[in-house]
N, C-alpha and C positions, 0 to 999 in steps of 0.2 A: 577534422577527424580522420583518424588513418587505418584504413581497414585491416581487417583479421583476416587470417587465412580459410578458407573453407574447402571440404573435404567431401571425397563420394564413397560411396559405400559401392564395394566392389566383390565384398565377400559377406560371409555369415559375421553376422557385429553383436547383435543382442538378442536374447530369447524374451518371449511374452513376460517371463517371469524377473526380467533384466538383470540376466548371468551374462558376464561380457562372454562373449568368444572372440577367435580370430581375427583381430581385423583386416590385413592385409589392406592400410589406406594409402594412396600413393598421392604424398606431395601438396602441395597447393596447386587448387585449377581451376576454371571459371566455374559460376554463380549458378551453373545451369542444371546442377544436379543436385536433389534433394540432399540437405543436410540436417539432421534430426538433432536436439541438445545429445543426448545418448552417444553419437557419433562425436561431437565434439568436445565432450566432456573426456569420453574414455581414451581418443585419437589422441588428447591433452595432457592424461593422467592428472586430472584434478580431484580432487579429494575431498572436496563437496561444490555443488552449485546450485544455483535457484533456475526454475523455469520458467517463462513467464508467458503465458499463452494470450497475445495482442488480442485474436481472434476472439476470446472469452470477451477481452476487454472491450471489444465493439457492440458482441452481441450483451451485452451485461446493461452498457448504457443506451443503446436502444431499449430495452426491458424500462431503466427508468426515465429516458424521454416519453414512454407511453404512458406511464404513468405520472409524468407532470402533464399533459395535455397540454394546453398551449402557455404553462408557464417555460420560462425559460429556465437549461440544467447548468450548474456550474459543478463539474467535477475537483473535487478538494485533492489536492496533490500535496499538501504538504507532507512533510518528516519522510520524503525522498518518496511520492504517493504508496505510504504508507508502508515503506521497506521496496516496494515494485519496482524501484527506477523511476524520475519523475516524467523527464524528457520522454520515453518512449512511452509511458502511460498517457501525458498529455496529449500527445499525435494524434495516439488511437480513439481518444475521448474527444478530439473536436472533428477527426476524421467521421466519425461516430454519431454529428450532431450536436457534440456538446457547445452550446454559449459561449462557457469562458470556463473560466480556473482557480480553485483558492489555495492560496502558497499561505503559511504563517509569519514571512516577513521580508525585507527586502532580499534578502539574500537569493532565497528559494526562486522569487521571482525572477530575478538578473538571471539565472541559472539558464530559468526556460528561455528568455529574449536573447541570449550568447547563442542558445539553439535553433535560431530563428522561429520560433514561434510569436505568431502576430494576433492573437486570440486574446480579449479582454484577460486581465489577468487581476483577482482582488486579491490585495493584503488582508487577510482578517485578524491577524495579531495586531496588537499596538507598536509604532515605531517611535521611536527618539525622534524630538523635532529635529535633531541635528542631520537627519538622513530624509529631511523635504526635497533636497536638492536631483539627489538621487534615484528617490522614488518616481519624482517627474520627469526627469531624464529619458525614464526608461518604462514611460509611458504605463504604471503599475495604479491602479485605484485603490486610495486607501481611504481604511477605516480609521477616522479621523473622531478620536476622543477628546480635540480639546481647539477651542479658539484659537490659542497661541498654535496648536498646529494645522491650522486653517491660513493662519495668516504667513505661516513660513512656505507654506504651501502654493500659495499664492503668490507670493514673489520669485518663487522657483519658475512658476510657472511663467509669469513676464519676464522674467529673464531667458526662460527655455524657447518662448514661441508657443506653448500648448499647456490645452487645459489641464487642470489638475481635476480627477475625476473621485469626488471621495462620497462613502456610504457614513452613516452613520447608525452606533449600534446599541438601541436601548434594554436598561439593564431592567428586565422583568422579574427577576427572581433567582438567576444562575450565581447571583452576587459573585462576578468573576470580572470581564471586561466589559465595560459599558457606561453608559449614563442614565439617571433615572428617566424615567417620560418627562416631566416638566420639564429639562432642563437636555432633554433632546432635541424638545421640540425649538426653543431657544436658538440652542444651538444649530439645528438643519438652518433655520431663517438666519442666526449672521452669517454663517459659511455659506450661503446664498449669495449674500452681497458684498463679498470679495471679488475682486476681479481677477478672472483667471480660472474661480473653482467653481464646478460643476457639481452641484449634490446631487448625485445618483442612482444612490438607495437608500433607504431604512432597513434594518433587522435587527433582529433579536436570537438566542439562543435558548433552547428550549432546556430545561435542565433532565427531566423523567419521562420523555416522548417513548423511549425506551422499550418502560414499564407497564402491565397491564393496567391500572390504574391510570385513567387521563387526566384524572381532576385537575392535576397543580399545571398540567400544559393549558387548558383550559383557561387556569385563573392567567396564566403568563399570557397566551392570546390576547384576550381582554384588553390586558394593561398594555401591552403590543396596538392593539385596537385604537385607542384611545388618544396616544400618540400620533399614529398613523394619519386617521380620522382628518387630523388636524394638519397634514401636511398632505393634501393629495395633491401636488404638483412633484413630489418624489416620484418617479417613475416606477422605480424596485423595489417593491415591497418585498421582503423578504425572513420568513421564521424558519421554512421547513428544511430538516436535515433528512438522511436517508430514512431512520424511524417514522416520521410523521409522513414521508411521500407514500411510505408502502399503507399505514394507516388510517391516515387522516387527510383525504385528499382538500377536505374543503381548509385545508391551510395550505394549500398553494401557494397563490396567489401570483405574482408576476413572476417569480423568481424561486427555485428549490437547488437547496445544495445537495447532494451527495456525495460521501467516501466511503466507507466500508462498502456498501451496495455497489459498487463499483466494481472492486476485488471479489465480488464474488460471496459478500456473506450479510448476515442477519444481524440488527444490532437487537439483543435482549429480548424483548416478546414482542414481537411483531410478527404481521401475518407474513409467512413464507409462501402467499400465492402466486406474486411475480417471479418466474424464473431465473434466479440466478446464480453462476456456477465461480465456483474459485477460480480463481487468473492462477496462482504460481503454486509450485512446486519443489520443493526442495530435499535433495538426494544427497549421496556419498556412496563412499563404497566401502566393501570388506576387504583390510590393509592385513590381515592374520584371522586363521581358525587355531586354534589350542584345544586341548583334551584337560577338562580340569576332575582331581579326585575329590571322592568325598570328605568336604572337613576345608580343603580350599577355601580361600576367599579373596575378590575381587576389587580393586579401584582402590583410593585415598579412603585413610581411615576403617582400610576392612570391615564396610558394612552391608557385606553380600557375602552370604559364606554356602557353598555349595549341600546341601541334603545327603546327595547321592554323585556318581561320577556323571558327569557332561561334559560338555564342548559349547566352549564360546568364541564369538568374534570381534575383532575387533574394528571400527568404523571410524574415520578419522574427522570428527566433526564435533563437537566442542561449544561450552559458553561463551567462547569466542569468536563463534561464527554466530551468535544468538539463540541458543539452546537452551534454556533454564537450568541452572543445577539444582532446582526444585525437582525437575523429573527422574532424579536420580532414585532406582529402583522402583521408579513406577510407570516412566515414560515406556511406549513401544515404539515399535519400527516395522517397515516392511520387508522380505527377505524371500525373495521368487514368490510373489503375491502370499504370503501369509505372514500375519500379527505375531512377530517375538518382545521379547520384555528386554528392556533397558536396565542392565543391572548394576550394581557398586555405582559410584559416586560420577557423576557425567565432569568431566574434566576438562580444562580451557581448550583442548583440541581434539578431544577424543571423547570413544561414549564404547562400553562393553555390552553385547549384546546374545542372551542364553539361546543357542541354536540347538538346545539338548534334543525337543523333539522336530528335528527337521531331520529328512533322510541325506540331503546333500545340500552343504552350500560351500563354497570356492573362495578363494581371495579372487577379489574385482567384481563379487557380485554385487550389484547394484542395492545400496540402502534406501528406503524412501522413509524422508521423516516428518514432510507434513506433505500430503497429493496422494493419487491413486497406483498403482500398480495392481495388473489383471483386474481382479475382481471383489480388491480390498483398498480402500481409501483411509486416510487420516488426515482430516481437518484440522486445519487451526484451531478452532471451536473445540474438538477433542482436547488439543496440545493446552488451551488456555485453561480446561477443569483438571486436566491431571497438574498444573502449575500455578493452580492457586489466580490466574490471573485472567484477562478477556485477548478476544483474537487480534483485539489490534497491536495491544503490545506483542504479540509473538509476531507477528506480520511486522510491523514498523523496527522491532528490536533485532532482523537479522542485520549481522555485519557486512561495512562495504567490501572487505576483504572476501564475501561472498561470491565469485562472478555473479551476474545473472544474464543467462538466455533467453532472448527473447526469439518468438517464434510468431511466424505468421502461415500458414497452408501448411503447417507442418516442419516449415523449413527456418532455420537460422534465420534471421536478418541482422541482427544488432546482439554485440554484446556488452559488459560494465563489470569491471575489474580496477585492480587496484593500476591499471595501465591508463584507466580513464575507459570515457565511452566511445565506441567505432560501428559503425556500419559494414555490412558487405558490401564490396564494390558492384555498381551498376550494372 
């Protein structure tokens, strides 16, 4: 990996309300001086970026190590953890106490292990038996839907030198990936007496853990149970996603996944008592202010047409960087800590934004379009009701073309752009 350049702040750079000022940055220079995303984004003229605050993501899964009690956590990182960066979230997560890791397929996985990560890591997607070889290779536990890939698994395995470590995942209800109870149970016992493979776990997927209503996780439990029951020489028992950890502790049991809770958010109704804060952030800036008259109208398809005379701005950040053109004249933003509206049609790199009643705002001031600024915040959770959709897709849908910053004491350490991912030097 080859590091980025990092920079000090020597002069006045941003206000509380994140108006660039002067920077006066001088050069590349050693590690030893504070470097904030803000400093690095505007020192860069970048035109949007993600922040992604490590330190959230420590204190976040401590929060749900406390609440699995002595089951063990496996933070789920797949679909690049969840837009976060996967690498840099995984660190933070096993630096943090986490167990191990769940990627959705071999890919994901080989990503973490090229990064030197040595932390149990499951596949929970299904693979093609044609990638047994691979998956062992590279020391990944998978979830193993079928004898034939038990048994390909197992010759990877005698041919590699090491076990092949796999779970198995019964279908209670989610009717998605898995196998019924009777024919799970089957199945853990011949993947047993292959040689070479190690059955690991059992789980299941909860389909409505979610929602106020418990009943149907209830009845999937049971049928979980029952299978279970019959296999207690599996080690890792395993149903609970981050909904049922915050809910329903007595389905723990050896093993709980979490992902949304991780990042910092709530999936559906669920009790919001354990504390946990959003990880990332994502900004832009103001690229033009313009004076528009009355009768004006704004974006693709002129469907914002001004009242009265105003002034807008413009933001350079886009469906293509993961914005919804759903939020088109509904979505807001942030602009020196206070809420403006997103107007005309959000476009693949640009978004219009009504600053009529603001008394000042600049080109280079700082946009915020899902995180806090002063004393006004917009969650993802907002972004998913004004778009029709939930937090994870607005989280996992930003583009790689996005840098993201990660941060730890405040300061830079890692960055991920389309240059790939680098560290600051030591």
């Amino acid at each position: 990996m080859q590091p980025f350049r990092s920079y000090r702040r020597n002069e006045q750079h941003v206000s509380e309300h994140g108006m660039s000022a002067p920077l006066n940055l001088e050069g590349p220079i050693s590690n030893e001086a504070p470097v904030s995303p803000r400093e690095i984004a505007f020192r860069e003229g970048l035109r949007v970026w993600a922040e992604v605050d490590l330190d959230l993501v420590v204190a976040n899964v401590r929060v749900l190590k406390r609440q699995a009690g002595d089951a063990r956590l496996l933070v789920v990182v797949k679909g690049n953890a969840y837009g976060h960066g996967a690498v840099p979230i995984a660190r933070a997560s096993i630096d943090a106490g986490a167990w191990g890791l769940g990627v959705v397929d071999l890919d994901e996985g080989e990503e973490l292990r090229r990064a030197g990560i040595t932390a149990p890591i499951l596949v929970l997607g299904s693979s093609a038996i044609a990638l047994a070889p691979r998956l062992v290779e590279s020391d990944l536990r998978v979830t193993a839907g079928s004898l034939a890939m038990g048994q390909a698994l197992s010759t990877a395995a005698q041919v590699v030198g090491r076990d092949a470590i796999v779970h198995v995942k019964v279908e209670t209800g989610l009717n998605r990936f898995g196998v019924l109870p009777e024919e799970a149970v089957a199945l853990a016992e011949s993947l047993r007496s292959l040689p070479g493979v190690v059955v690991e776990g059992l789980s299941t997927h909860l389909a409505s853990v979610d929602e106020g209503d418990k009943t149907f996780t209830y009845e999937q439990y049971a049928a979980f149970r029952a299978a279970a029951d019959r296999l207690p020489w599996v080690p890792l028992h395993h149903v609970s996603s981050t909904g049922a950890l915050l809910d329903l502790p007595d389905l723990r049991l050896a093993l709980v996944r979490s992902g949304i809770g991780v990042y910092g958010y709530y999936p559906g109704e669920v009790s919001h008592d354990a504390p946990l804060r959003p990880v990332l952030s994502l900004r832009s800036r103001i690229a033009r202010v313009s004076e528009l008259h009355e009768g004006e109208t704004v974006g693709y398809g002129r469907t914002w047409t001004a009242d009265r005379p105003g002034r807008v701005a413009l933001a350079m950040a886009g469906y293509a960087d993961g914005l919804h053109r759903s939020l088109s004249n509904q979505g807001v933003a942030l602009v020196r800590g206070k809420r403006v509206p997103l107007i005309g049609r959000v476009a693949m790199d640009m978004l219009m934004l009504d600053i009529t009643k603001m008394s000042e705002v600049d080109i280079d001031d700082e946009v915020t379009l899902i995180g806090r600024q002063g004393d006004a915040e917009i969650t993802a959770d907002e972004v998913a009701r004004l778009s029709g959709t939930i937090s994870y897709e607005v989280l996992a849908g930003i583009m790689a073309r996005v840098p993201r910053l990660y941060v730890r004491a405040g300061n830079i350490i890692a960055r991920h752009d389309l240059s790939g991912y680098r560290e600051t030097p030591a």
